[in-house]
TORSE-299384 format. One record per atom (N, C-alpha, C): atom name; z, x negated, y negated. Coordinates in pm, 1 decimal, decimal comma, always signed. Each point is the difference from the previous one (the first is absolute). Layout:
<nodes>
NODE   name         up       east      north
NODE     CA          Z          X          Y
...
</nodes>
This chain:
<nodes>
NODE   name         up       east      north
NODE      N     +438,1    +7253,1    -2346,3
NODE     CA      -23,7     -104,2      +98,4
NODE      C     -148,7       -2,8      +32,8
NODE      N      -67,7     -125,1      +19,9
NODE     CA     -150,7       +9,4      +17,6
NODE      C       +5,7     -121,7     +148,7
NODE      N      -97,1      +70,7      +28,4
NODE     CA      -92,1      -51,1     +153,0
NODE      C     -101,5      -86,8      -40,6
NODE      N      -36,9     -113,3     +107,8
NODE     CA      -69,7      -57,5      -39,1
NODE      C     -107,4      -43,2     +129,7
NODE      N     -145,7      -19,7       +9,3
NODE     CA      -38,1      -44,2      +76,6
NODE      C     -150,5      -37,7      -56,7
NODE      N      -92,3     -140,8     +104,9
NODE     CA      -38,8      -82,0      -32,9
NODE      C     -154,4      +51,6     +115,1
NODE      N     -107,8      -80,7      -39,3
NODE     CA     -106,9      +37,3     +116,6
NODE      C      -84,8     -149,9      -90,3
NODE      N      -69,3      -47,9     +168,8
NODE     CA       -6,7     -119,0      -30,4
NODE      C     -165,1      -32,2      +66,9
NODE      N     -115,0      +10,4      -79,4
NODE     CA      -99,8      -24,1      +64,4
NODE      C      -93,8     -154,4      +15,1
NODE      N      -35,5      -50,8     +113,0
NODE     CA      -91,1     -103,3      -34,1
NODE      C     -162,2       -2,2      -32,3
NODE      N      +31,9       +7,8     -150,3
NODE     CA     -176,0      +50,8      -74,5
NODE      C      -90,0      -59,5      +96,1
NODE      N      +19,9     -170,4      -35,5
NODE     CA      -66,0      -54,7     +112,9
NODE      C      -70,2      +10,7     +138,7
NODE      N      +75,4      +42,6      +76,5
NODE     CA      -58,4      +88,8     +153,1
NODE      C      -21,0     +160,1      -38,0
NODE      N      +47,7      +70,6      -95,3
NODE     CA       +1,1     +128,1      +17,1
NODE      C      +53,7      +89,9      +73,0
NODE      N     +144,3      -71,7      +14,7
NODE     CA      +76,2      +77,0     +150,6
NODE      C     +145,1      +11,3     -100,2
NODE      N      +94,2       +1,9      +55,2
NODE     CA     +181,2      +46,6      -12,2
NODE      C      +61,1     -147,5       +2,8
NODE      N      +87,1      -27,3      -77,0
NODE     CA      +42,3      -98,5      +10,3
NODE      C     +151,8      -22,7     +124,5
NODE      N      -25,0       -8,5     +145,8
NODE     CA      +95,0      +47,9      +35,4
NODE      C      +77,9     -120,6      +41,3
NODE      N     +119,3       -6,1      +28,3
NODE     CA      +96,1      -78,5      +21,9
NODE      C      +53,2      -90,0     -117,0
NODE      N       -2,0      +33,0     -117,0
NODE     CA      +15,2      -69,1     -123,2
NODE      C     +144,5       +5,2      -23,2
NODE      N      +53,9     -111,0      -53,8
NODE     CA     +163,4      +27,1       -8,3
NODE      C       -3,0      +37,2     -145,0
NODE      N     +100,3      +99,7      -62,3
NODE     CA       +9,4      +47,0      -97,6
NODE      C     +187,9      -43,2      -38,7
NODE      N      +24,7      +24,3     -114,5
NODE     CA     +112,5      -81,5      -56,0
NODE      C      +22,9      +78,6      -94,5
NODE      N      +96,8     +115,6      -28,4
NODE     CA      +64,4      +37,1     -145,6
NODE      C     +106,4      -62,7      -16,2
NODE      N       -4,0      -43,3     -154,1
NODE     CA     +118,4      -76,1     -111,0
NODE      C      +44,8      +85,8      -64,4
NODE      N     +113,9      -21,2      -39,2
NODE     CA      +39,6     +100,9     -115,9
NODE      C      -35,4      -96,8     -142,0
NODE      N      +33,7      +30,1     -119,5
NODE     CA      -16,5     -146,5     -112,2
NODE      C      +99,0      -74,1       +5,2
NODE      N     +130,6      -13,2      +47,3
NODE     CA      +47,4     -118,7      +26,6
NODE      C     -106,1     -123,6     +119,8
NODE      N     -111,6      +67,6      +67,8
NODE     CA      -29,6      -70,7      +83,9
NODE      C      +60,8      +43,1     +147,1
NODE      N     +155,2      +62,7       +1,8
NODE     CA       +0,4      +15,8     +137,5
NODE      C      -78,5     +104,0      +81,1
NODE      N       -0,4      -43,4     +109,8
NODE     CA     -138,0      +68,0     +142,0
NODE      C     +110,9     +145,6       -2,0
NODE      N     -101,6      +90,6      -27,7
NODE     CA      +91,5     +134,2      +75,2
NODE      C      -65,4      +74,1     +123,2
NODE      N     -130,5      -62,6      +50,2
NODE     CA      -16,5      +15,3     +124,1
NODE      C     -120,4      -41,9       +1,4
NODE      N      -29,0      -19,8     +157,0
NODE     CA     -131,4      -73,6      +46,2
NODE      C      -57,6      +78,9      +73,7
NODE      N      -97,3      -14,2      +39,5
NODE     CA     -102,0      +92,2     +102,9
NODE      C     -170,8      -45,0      +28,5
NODE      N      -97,2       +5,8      +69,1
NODE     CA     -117,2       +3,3      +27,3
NODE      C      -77,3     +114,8      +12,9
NODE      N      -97,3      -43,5      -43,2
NODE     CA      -91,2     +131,8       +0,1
NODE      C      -22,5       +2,3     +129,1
NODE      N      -84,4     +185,6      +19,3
NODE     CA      +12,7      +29,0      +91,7
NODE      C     -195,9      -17,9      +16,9
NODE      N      -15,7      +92,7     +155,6
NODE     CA     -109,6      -24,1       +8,3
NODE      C     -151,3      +18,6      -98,7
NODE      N      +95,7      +98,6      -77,8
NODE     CA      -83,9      +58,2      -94,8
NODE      C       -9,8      -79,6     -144,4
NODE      N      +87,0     -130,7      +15,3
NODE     CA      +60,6      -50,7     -140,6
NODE      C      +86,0      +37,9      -80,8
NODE      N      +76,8      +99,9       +9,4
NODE     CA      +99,9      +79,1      -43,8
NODE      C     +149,8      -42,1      +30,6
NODE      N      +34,1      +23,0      -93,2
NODE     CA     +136,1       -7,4      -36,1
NODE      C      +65,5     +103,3      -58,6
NODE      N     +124,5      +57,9      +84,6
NODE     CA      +61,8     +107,0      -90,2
NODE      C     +187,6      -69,0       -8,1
NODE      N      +27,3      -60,3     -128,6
NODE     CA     +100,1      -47,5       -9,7
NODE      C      +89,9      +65,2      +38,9
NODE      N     +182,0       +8,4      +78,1
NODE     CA      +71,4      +24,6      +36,6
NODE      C      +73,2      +31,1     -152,1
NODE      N      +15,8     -121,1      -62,2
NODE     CA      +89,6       -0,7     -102,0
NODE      C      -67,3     +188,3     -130,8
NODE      N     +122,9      -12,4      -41,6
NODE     CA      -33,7      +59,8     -102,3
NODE      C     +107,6      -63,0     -141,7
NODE      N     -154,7      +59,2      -64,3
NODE     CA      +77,2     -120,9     -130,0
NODE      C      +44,8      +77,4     -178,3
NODE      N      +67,4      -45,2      -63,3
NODE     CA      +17,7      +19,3     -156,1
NODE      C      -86,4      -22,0      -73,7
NODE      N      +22,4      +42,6     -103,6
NODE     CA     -114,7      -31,9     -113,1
NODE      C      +69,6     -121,3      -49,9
NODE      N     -134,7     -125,9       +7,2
NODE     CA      -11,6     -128,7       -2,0
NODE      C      -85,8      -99,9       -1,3
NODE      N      -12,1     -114,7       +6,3
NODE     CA      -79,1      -90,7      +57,1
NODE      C      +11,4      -73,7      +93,2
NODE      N     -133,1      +44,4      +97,6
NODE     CA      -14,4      -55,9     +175,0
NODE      C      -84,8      -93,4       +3,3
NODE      N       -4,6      -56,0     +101,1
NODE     CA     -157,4      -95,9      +34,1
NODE      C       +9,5      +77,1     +142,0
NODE      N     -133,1      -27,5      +34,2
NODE     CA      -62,0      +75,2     +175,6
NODE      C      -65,4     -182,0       +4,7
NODE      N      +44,0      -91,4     +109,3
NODE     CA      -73,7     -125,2      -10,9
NODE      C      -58,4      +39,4     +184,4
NODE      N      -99,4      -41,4       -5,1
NODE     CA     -107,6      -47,9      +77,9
NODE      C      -23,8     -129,5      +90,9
NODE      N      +25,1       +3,2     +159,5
NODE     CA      +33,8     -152,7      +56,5
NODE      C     -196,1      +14,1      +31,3
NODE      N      -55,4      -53,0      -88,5
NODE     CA     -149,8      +13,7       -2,6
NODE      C      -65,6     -119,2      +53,6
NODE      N     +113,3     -126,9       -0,6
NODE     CA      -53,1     -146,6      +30,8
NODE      C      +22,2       -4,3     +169,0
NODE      N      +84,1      +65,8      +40,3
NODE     CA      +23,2      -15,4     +143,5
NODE      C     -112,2      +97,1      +65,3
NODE      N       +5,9     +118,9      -56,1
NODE     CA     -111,0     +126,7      +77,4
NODE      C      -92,0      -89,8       -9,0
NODE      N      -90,5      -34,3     -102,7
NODE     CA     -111,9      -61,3       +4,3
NODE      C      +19,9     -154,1     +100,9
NODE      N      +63,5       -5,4      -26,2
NODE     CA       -7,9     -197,7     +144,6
NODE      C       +9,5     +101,1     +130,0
NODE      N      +68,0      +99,0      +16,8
NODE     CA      +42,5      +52,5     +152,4
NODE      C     -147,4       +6,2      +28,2
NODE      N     -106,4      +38,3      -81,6
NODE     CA     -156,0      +79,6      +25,9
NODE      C      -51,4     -105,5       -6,0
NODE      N      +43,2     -150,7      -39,0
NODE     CA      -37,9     -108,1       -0,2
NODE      C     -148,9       -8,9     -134,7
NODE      N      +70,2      +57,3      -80,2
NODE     CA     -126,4      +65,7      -99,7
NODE      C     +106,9     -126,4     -128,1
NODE      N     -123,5      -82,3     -113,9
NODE     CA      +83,3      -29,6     -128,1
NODE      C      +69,9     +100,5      -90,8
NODE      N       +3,1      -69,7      -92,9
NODE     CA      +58,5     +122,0      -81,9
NODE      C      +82,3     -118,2     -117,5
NODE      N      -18,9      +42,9     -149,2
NODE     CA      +53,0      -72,0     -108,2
NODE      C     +113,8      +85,6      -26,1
NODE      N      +74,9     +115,3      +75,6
NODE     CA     +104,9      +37,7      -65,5
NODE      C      +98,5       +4,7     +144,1
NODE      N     +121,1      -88,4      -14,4
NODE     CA      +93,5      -28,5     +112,0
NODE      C      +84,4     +110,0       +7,9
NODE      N      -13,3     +110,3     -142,0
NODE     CA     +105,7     +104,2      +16,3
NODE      C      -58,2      +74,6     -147,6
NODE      N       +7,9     +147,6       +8,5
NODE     CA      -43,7      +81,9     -110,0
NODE      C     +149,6      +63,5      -23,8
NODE      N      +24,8      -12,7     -158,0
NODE     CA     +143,4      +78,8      -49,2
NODE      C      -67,7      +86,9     -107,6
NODE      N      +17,8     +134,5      +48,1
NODE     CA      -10,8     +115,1     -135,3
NODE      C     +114,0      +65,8      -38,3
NODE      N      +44,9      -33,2     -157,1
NODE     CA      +76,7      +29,6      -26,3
NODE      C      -33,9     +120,7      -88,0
NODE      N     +124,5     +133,2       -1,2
NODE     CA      -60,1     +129,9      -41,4
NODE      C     +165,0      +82,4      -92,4
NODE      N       +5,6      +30,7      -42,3
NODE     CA      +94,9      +93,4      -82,5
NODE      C       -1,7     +166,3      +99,4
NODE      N     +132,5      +61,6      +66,9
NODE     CA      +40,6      +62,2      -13,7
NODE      C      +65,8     +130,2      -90,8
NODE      N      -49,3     +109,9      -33,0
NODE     CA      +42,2      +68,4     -100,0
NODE      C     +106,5     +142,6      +84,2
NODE      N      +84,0      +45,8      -81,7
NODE     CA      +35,0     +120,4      +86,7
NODE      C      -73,9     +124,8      +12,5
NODE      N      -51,1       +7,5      -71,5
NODE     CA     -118,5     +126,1      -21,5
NODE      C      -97,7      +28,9     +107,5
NODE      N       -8,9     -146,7     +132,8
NODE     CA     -105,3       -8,8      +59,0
NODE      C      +55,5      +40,8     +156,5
NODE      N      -77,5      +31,2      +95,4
NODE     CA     +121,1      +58,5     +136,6
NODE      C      -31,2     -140,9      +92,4
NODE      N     -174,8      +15,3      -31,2
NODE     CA      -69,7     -144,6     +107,6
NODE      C      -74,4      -97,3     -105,8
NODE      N      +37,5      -94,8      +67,3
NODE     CA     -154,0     -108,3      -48,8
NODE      C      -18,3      -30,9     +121,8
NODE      N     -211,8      -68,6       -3,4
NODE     CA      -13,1      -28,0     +129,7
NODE      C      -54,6     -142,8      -73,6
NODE      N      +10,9     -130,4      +72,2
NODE     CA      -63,6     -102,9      -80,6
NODE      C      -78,8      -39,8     +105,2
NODE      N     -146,1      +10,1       -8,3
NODE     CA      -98,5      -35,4      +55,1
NODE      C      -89,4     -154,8      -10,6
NODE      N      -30,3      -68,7      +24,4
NODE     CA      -46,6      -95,6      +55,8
NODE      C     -106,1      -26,6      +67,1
NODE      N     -109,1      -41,8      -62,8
NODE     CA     -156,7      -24,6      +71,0
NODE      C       +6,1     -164,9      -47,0
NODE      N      -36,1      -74,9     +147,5
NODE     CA      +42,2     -131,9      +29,1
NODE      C     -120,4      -61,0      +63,6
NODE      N      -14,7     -120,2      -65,4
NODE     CA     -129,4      -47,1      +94,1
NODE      C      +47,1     -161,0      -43,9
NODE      N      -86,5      -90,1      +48,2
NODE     CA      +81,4     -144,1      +53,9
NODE      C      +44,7      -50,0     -174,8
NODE      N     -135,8       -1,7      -63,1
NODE     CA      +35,7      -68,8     -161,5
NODE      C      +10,7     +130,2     -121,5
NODE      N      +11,9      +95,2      +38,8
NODE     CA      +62,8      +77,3     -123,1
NODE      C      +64,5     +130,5      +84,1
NODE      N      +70,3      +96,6      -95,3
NODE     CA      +32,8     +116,4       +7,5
NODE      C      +19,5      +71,6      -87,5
NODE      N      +43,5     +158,9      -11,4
NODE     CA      -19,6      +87,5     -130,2
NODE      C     +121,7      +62,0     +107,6
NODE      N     +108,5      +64,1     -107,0
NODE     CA      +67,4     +100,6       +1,9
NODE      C       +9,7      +85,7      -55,8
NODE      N      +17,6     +172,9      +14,4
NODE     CA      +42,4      +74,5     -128,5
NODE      C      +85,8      +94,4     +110,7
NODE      N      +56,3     +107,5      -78,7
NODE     CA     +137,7      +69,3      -13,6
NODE      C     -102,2     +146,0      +67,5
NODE      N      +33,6      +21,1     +148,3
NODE     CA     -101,4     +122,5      +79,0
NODE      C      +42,2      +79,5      -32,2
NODE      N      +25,5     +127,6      +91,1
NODE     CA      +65,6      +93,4      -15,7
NODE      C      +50,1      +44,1     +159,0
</nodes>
């Protein structure tokens, strides 16, 4: 069984991305739970999951209007493979209004 959790920074200001709504899918697409980052931008998922394919999607179009800031992406979806071999993945997220980069933390 593997754990999963997410950390979410805005490159842009150089701070935590906090209050961000976060969204795991399983690959059918259904939500297996929701949550917001915390003050720190962090996310530590509830769920625990199989070896599979997830998406972690990103409500990135609303955070950014709440800050009243633009932004060309209304929502970020990273989709990632599950293996059993693994205990955690952490999927990280550096976000700024017109691009972002993800990779697989620790």
């Amino acid at each position: 069984m593997t754990t999963l959790s997410t950390h979410v920074l805005d490159a842009a200001l150089g701070r935590p991305a906090a209050g961000l709504d976060v969204v795991l899918l399983d690959a059918d697409s259904d939500r297996l739970e929701t949550a917001t980052t915390d003050a720190d931008g962090r996310v530590r998922l509830a769920t625990v999951v199989e070896p599979g394919d997830y998406t972690v999607g990103f409500g990135t179009g609303r955070w950014f209007a709440a800050q009243e800031r633009d932004t060309f992406f209304p929502h970020v979806a990273v989709a990632f493979t599950v293996t059993a071999d693994q205990p955690h993945y952490h999927v990280a997220l550096l976000l700024s209004p017109f691009s972002y980069t993800t990779y697989r933390g620790s």
